[in-house]
PQR file of N, CA, C, O and H, with PARSE charges and radii, in Angstrom:
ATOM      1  N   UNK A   1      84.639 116.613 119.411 -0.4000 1.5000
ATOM      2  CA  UNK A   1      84.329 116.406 118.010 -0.0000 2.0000
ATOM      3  C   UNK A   1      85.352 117.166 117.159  0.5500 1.7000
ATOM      4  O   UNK A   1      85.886 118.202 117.556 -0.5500 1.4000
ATOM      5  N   UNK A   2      85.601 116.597 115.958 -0.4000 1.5000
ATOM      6  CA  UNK A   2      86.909 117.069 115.335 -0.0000 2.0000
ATOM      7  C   UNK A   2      86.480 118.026 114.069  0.5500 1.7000
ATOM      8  O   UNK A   2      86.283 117.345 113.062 -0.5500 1.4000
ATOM      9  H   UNK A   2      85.167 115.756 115.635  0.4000 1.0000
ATOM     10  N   UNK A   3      86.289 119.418 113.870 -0.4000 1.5000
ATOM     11  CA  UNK A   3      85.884 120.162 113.271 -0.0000 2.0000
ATOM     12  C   UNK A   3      86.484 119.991 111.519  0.5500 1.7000
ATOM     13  O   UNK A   3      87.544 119.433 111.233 -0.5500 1.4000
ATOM     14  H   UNK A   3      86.449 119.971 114.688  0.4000 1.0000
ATOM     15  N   UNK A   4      85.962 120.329 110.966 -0.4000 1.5000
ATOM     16  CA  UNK A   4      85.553 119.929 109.554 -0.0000 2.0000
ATOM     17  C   UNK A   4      87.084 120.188 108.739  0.5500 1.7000
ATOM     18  O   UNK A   4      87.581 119.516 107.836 -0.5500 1.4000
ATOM     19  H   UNK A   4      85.101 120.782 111.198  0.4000 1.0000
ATOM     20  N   UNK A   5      87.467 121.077 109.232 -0.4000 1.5000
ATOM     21  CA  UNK A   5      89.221 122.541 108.584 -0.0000 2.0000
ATOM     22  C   UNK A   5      89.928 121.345 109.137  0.5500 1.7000
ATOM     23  O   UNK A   5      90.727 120.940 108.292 -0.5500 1.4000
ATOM     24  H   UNK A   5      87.063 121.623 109.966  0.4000 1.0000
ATOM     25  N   UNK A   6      89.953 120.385 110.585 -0.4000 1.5000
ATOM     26  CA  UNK A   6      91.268 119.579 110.934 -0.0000 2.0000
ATOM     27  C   UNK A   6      90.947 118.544 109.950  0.5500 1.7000
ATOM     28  O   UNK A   6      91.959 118.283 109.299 -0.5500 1.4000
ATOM     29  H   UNK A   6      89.304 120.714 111.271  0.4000 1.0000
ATOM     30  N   UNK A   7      89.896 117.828 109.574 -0.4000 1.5000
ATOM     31  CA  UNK A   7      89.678 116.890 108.690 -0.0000 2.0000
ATOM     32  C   UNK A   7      90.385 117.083 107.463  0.5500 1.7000
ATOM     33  O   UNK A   7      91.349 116.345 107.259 -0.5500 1.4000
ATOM     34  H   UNK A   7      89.074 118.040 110.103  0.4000 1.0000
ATOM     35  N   UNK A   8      90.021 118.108 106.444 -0.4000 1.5000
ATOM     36  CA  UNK A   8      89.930 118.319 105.756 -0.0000 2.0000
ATOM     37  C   UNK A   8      92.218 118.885 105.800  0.5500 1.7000
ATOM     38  O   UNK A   8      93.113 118.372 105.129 -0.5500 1.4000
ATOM     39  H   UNK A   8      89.238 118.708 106.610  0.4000 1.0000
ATOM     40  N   UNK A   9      92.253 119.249 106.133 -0.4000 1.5000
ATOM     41  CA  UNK A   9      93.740 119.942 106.558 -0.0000 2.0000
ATOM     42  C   UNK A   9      94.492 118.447 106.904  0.5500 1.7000
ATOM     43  O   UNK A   9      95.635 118.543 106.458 -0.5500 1.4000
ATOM     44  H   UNK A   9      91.526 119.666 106.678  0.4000 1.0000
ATOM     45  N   UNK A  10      94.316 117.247 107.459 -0.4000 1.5000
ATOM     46  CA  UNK A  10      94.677 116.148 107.883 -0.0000 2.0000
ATOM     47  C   UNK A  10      94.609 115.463 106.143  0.5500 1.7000
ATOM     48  O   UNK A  10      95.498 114.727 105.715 -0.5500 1.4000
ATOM     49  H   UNK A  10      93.387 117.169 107.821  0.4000 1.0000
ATOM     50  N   UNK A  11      93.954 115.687 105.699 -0.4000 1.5000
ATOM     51  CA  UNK A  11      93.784 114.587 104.209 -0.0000 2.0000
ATOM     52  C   UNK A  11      94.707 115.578 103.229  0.5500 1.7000
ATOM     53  O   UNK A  11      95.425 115.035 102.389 -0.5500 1.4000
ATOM     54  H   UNK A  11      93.232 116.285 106.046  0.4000 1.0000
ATOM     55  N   UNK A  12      94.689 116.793 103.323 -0.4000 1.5000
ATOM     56  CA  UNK A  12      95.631 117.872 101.931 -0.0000 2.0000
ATOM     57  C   UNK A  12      97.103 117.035 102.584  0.5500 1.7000
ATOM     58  O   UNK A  12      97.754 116.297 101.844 -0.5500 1.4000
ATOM     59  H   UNK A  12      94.106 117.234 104.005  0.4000 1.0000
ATOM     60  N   UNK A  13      97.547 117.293 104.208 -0.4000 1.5000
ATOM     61  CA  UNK A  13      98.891 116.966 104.240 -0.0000 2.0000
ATOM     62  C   UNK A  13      99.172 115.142 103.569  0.5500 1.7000
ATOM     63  O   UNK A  13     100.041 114.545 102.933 -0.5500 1.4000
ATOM     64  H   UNK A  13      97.019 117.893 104.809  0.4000 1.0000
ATOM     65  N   UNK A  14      98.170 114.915 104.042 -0.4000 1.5000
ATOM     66  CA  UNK A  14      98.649 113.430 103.584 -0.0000 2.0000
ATOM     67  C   UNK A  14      98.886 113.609 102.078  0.5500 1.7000
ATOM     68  O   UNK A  14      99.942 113.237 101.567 -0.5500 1.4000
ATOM     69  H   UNK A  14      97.465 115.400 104.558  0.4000 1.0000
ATOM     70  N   UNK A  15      97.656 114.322 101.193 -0.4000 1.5000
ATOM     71  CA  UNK A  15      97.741 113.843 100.220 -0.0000 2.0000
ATOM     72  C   UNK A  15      99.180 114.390  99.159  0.5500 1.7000
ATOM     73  O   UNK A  15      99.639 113.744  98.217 -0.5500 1.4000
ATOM     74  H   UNK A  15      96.798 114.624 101.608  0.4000 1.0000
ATOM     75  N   UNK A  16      99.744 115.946  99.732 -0.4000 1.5000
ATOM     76  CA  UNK A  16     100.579 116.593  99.748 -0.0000 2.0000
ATOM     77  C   UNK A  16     101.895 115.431  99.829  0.5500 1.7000
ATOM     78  O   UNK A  16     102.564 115.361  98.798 -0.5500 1.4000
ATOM     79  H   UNK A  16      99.371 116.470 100.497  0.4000 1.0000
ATOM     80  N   UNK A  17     102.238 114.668 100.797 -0.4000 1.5000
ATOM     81  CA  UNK A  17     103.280 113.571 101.312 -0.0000 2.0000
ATOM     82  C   UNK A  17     103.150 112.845 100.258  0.5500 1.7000
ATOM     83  O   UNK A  17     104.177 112.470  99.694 -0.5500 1.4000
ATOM     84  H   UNK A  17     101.695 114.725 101.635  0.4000 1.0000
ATOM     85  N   UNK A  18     101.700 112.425  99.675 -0.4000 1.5000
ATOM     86  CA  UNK A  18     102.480 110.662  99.054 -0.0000 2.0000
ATOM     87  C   UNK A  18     102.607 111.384  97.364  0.5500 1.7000
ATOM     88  O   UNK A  18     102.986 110.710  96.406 -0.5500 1.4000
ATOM     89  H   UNK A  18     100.866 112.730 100.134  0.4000 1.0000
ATOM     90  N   UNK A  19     102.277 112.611  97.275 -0.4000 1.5000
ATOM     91  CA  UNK A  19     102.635 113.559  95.804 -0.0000 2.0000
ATOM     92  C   UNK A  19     104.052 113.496  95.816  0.5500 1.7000
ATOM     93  O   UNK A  19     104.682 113.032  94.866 -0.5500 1.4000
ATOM     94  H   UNK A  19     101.969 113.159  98.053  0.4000 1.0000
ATOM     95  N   UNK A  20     104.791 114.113  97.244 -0.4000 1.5000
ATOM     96  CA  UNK A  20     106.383 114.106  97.530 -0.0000 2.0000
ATOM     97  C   UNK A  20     106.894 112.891  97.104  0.5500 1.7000
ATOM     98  O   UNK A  20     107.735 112.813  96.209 -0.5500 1.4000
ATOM     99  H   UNK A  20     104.279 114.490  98.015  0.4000 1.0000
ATOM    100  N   UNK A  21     106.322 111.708  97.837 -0.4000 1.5000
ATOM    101  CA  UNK A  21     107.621 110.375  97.929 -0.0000 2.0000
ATOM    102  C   UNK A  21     107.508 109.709  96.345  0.5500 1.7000
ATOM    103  O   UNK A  21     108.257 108.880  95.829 -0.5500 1.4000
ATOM    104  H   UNK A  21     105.639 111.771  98.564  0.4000 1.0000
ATOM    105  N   UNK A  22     105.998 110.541  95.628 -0.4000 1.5000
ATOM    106  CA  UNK A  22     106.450 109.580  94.135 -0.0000 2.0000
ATOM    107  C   UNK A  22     107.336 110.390  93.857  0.5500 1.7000
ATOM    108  O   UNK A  22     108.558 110.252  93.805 -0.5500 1.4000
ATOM    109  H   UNK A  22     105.389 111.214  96.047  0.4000 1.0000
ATOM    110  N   UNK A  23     106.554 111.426  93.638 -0.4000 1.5000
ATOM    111  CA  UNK A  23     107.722 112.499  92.845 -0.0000 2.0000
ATOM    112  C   UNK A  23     109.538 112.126  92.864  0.5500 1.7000
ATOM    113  O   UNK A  23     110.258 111.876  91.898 -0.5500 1.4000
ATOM    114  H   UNK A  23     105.561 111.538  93.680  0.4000 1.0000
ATOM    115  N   UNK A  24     109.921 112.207  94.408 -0.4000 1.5000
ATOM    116  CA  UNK A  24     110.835 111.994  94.639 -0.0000 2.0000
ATOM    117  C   UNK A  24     110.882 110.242  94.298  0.5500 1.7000
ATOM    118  O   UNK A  24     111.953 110.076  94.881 -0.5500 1.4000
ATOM    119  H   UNK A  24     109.336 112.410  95.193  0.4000 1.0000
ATOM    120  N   UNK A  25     110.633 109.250  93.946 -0.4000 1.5000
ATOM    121  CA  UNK A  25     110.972 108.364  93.705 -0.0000 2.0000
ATOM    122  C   UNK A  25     110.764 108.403  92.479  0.5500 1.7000
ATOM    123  O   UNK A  25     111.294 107.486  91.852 -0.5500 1.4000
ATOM    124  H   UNK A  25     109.762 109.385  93.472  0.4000 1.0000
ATOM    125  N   UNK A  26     110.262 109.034  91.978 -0.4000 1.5000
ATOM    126  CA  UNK A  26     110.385 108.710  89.817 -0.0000 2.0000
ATOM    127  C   UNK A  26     111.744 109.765  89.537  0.5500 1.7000
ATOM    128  O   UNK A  26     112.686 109.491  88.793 -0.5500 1.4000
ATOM    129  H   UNK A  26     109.831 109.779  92.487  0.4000 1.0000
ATOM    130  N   UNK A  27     111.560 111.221  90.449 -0.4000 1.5000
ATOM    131  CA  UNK A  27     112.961 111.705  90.146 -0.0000 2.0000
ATOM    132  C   UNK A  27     114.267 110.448  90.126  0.5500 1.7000
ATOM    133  O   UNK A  27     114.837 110.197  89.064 -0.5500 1.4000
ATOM    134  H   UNK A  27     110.795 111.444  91.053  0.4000 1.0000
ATOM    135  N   UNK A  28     114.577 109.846  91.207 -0.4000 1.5000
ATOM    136  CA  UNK A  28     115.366 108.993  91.605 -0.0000 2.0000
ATOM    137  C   UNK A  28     115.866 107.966  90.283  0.5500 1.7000
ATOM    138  O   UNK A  28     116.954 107.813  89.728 -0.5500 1.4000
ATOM    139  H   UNK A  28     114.114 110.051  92.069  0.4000 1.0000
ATOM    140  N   UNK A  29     114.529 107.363  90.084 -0.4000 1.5000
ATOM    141  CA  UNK A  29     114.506 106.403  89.081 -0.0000 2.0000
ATOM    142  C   UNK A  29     115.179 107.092  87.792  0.5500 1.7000
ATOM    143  O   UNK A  29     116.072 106.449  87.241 -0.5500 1.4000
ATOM    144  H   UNK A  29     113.645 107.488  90.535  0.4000 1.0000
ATOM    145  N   UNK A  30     114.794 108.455  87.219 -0.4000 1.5000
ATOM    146  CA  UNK A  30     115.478 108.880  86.232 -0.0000 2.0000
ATOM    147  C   UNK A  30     116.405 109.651  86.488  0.5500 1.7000
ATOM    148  O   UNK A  30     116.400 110.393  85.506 -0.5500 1.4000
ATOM    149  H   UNK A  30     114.068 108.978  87.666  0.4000 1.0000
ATOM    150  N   UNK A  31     117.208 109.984  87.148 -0.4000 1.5000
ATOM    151  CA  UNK A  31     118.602 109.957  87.718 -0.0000 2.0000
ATOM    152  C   UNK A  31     119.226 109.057  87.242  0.5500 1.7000
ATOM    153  O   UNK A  31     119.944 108.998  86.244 -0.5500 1.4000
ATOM    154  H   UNK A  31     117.212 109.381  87.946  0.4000 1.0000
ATOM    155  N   UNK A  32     118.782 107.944  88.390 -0.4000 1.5000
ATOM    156  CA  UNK A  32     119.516 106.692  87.561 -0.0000 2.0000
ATOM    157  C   UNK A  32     120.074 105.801  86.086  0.5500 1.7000
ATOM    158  O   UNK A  32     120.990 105.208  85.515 -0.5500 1.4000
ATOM    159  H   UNK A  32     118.199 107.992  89.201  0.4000 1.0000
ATOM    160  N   UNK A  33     118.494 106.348  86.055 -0.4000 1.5000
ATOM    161  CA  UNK A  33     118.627 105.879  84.265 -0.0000 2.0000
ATOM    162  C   UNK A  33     119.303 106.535  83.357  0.5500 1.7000
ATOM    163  O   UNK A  33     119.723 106.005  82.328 -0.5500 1.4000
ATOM    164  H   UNK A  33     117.750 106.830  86.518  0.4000 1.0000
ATOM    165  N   UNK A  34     119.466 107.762  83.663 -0.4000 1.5000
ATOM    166  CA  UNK A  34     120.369 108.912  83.256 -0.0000 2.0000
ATOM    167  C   UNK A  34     121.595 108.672  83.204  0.5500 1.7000
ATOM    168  O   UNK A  34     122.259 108.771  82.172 -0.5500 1.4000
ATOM    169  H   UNK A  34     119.125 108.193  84.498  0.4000 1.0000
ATOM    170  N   UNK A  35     121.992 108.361  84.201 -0.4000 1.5000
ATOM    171  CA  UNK A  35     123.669 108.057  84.736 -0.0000 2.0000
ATOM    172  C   UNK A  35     123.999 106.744  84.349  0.5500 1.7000
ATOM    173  O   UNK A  35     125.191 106.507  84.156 -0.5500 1.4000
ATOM    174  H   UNK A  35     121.453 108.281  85.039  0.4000 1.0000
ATOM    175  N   UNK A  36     123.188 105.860  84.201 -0.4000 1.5000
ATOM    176  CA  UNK A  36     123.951 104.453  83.906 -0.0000 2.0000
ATOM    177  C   UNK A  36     122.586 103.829  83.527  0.5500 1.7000
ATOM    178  O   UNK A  36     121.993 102.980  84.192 -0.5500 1.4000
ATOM    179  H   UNK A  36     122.219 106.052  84.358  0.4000 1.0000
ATOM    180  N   UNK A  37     122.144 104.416  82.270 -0.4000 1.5000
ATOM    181  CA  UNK A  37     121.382 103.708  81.168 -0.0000 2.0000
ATOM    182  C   UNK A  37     122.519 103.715  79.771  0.5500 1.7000
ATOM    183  O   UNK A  37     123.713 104.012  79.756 -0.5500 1.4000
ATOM    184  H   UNK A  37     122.626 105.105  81.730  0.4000 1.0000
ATOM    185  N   UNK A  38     121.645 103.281  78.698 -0.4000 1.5000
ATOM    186  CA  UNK A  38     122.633 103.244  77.863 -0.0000 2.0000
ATOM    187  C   UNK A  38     123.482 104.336  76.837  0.5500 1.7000
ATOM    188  O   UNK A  38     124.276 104.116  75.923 -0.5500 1.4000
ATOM    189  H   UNK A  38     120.675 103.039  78.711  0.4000 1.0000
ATOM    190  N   UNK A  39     122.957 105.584  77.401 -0.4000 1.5000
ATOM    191  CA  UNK A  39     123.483 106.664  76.520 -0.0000 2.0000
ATOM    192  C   UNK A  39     124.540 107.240  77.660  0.5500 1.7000
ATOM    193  O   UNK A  39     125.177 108.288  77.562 -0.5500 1.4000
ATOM    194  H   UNK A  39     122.311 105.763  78.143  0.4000 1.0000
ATOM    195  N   UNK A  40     124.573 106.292  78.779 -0.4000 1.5000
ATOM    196  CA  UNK A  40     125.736 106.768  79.663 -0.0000 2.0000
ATOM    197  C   UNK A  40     127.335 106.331  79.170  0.5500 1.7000
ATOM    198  O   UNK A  40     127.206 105.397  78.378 -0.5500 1.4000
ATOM    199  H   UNK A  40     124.055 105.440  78.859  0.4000 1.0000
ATOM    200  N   UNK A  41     128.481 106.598  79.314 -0.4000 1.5000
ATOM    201  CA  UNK A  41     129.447 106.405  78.942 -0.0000 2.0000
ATOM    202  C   UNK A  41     130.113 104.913  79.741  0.5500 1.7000
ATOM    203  O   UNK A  41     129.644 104.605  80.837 -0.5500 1.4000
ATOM    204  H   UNK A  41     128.585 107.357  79.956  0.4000 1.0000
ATOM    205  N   UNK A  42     130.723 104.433  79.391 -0.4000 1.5000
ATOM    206  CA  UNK A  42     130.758 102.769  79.921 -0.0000 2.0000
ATOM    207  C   UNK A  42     131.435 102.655  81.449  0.5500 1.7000
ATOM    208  O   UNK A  42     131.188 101.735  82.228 -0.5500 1.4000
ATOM    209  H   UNK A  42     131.104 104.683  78.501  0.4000 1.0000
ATOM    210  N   UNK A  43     132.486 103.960  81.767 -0.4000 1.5000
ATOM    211  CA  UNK A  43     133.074 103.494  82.797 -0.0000 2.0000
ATOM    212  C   UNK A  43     131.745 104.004  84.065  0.5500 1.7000
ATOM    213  O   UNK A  43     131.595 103.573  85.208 -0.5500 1.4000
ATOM    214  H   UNK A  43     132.687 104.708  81.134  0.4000 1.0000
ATOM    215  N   UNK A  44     131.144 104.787  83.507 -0.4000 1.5000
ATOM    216  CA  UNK A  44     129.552 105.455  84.239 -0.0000 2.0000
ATOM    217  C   UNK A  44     129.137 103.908  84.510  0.5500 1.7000
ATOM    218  O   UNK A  44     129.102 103.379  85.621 -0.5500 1.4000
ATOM    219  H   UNK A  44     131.267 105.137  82.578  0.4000 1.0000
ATOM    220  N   UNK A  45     128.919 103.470  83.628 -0.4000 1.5000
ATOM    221  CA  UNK A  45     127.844 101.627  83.882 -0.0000 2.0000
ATOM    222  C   UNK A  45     128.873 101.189  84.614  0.5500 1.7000
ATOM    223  O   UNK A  45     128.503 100.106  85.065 -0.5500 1.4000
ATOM    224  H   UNK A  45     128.948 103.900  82.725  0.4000 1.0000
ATOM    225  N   UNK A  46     129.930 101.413  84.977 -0.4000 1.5000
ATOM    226  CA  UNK A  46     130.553 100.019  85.664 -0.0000 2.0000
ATOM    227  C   UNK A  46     130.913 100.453  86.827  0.5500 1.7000
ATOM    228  O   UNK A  46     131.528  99.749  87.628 -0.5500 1.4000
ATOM    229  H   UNK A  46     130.231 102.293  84.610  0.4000 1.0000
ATOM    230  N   UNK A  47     130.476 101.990  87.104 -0.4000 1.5000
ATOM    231  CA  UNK A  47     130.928 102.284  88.609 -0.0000 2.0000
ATOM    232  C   UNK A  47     130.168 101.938  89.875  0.5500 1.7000
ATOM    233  O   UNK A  47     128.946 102.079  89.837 -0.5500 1.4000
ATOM    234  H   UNK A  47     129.977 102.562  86.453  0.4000 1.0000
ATOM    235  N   UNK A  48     130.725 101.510  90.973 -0.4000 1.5000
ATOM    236  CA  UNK A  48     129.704 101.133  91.987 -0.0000 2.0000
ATOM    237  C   UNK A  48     128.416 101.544  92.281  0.5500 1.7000
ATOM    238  O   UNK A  48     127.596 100.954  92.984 -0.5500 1.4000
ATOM    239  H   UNK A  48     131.718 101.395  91.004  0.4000 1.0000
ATOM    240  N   UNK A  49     128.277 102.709  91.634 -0.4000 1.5000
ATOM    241  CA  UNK A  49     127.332 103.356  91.752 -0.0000 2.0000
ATOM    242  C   UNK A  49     125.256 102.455  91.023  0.5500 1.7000
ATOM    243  O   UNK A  49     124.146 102.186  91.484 -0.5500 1.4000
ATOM    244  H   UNK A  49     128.943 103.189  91.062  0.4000 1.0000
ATOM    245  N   UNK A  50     125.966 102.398  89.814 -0.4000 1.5000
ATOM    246  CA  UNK A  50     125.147 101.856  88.780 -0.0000 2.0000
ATOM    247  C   UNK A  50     125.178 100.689  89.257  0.5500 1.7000
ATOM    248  O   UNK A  50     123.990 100.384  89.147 -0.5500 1.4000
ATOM    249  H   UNK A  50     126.868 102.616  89.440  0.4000 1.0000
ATOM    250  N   UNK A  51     125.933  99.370  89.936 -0.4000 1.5000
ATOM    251  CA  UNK A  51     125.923  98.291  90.273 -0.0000 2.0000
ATOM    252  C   UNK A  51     125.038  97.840  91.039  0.5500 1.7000
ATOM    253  O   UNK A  51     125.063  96.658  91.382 -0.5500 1.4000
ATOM    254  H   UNK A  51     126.897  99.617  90.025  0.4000 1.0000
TER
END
C-alpha cells in the first residue's frame, strides 16, 4: 500500500513540472516577441532567427 507523503510528494512534483514547462514556455514566447516584434529593429525581423 502506497503511504499518504508518496502520494501526496508524487502530485507537488508533477504539479511543480507543468508550473516549469509554462513558465518556461511563456518566457520563450516573450523572448521572442521581444526580439522580433515590432519595437525590434528591422534587420532583428529579418534574421533567421525571427523567421
Amino acid at each position: 500500500m502506497i503511504s499518504r507523503n508518496t502520494v501526496v510528494g508524487g502530485l507537488l512534483v508533477l504539479l511543480c513540472g507543468a508550473i516549469l514547462a509554462i513558465f518556461t514556455d511563456v518566457e520563450l514566447r516573450v523572448v521572442e516577441w521581444v526580439n522580433c516584434g515590432p519595437l525590434s529593429p528591422a534587420d532583428e525581423r529579418s534574421s533567421s532567427v525571427c523567421r
